[in-house]
N, C-alpha and C positions, 0 to 999 in steps of 0.2 A: 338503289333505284330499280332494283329486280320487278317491284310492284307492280310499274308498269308491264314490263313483257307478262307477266301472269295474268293480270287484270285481261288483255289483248290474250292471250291464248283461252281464260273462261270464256270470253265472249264470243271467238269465236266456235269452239267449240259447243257450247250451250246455241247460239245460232244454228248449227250444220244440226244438231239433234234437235231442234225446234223444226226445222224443216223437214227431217224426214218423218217426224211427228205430226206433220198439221198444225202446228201449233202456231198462231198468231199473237198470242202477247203473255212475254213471260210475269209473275208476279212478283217475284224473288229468286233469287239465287244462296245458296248457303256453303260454306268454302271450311273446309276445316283443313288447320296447321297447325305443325307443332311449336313447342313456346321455344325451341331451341333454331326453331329454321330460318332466325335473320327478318321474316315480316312485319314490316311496318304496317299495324294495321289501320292507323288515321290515312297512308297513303295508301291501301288499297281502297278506301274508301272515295279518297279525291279522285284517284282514278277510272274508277265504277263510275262516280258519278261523271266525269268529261268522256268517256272513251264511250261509256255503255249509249249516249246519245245519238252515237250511228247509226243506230240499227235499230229500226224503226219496232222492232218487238221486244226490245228490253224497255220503251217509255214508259217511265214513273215506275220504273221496277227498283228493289232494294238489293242491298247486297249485306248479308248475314255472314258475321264470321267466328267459328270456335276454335278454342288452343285443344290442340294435344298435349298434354303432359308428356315431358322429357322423362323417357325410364332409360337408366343402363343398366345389363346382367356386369356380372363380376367371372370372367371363367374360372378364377380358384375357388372360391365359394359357392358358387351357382347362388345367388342369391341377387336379384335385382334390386333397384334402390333408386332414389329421386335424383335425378343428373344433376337438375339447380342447385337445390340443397350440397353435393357432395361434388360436382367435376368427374374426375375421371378416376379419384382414389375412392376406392370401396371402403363406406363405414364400419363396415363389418370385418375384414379383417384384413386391411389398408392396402389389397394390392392394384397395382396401377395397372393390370393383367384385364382392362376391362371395354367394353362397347357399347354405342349408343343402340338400343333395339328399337326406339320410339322414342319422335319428339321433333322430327327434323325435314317430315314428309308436308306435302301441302296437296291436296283433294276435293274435286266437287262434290259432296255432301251428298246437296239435293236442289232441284230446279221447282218451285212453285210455279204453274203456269192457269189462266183462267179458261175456260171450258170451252168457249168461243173468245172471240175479240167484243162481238155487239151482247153477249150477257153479263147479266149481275158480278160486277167485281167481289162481291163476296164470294163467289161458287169458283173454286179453284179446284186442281186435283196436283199431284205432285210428280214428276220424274224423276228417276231414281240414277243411279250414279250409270247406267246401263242404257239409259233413255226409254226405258219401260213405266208404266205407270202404275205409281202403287197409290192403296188407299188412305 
C-alpha cells in the first residue's frame, strides 16, 4: 500500500511546482518506475484518481505511468543482463557476485499543464522533472 504515500508525495510536490510556476490547471502527470520496485500500478491509479481531487488544479487531470526495465551488472563478468529473466545469478557465467543498477527507482517524468486555466484544453506545454518548461 506504498502507492498511496507516492500518489500523496506526486501530488504534493507537482502542487508546490504548479505554484511557483503560475500554473493553474495541471493536464497530466507522467510517473516512471521500475518493474522491480513493488508498484502496483491499478493502485496508483485508484489513488490518483481519489487523492488528486484535492487540489483543485489537478481536475480532470490523468495519471500516466511507464516501467523501467530491471537490469543487473555482474562484477565478475562486467556484463549486465535482464534481472526478471535471470534474479541474481548471471547468465553468463553463473556468479551470484552481482547488483541491481536499474529497475527499482520510481520518478516524475513529466507534468503536462494547460497554458492558462480559461484557454483551449488542447494548448498545453509541458514541465520537466525540474519544473522548467520544455517544448
Amino acid at each position: 500500500m506504498h502507492e498511496l504515500g507516492l500518489v500523496n508525495y506526486v501530488v504534493k510536490e507537482v502542487d508546490k511546482i504548479a505554484k511557483e510556476q503560475g500554473v493553474e490547471k495541471v493536464k497530466s502527470v507522467t510517473l516512471e518506475f521500475g518493474e522491480v520496485s513493488g508498484i502496483v500500478t491499478s493502485y496508483l491509479y485508484d489513488y490518483w484518481n481519489w487523492y488528486s481531487k484535492k487540489f483543485p488544479v489537478f481536475e480532470g487531470s490523468k495519471l500516466y505511468c511507464e516501467e523501467i526495465p530491471a537490469v543487473t551488472w555482474c562484477d565478475d563478468c562486467k556484463i549486465t543482463y535482464s534481472t526478471l529473466a535471470y534474479g541474481k545469478t548471471c547468465p553468463h557465467c553463473g556468479s551470484g557476485n552481482t547488483w541491481l543498477i536499474r529497475g527499482n527507482e520510481m520518478r516524475i517524468k513529466s507534468v503536462e499543464v494547460y497554458d492558462n486555466a480559461g484557454s483551449d484544453p488542447e494548448e498545453s506545454k509541458a514541465l520537466d522533472a525540474k519544473g522548467e518548461y520544455r517544448p
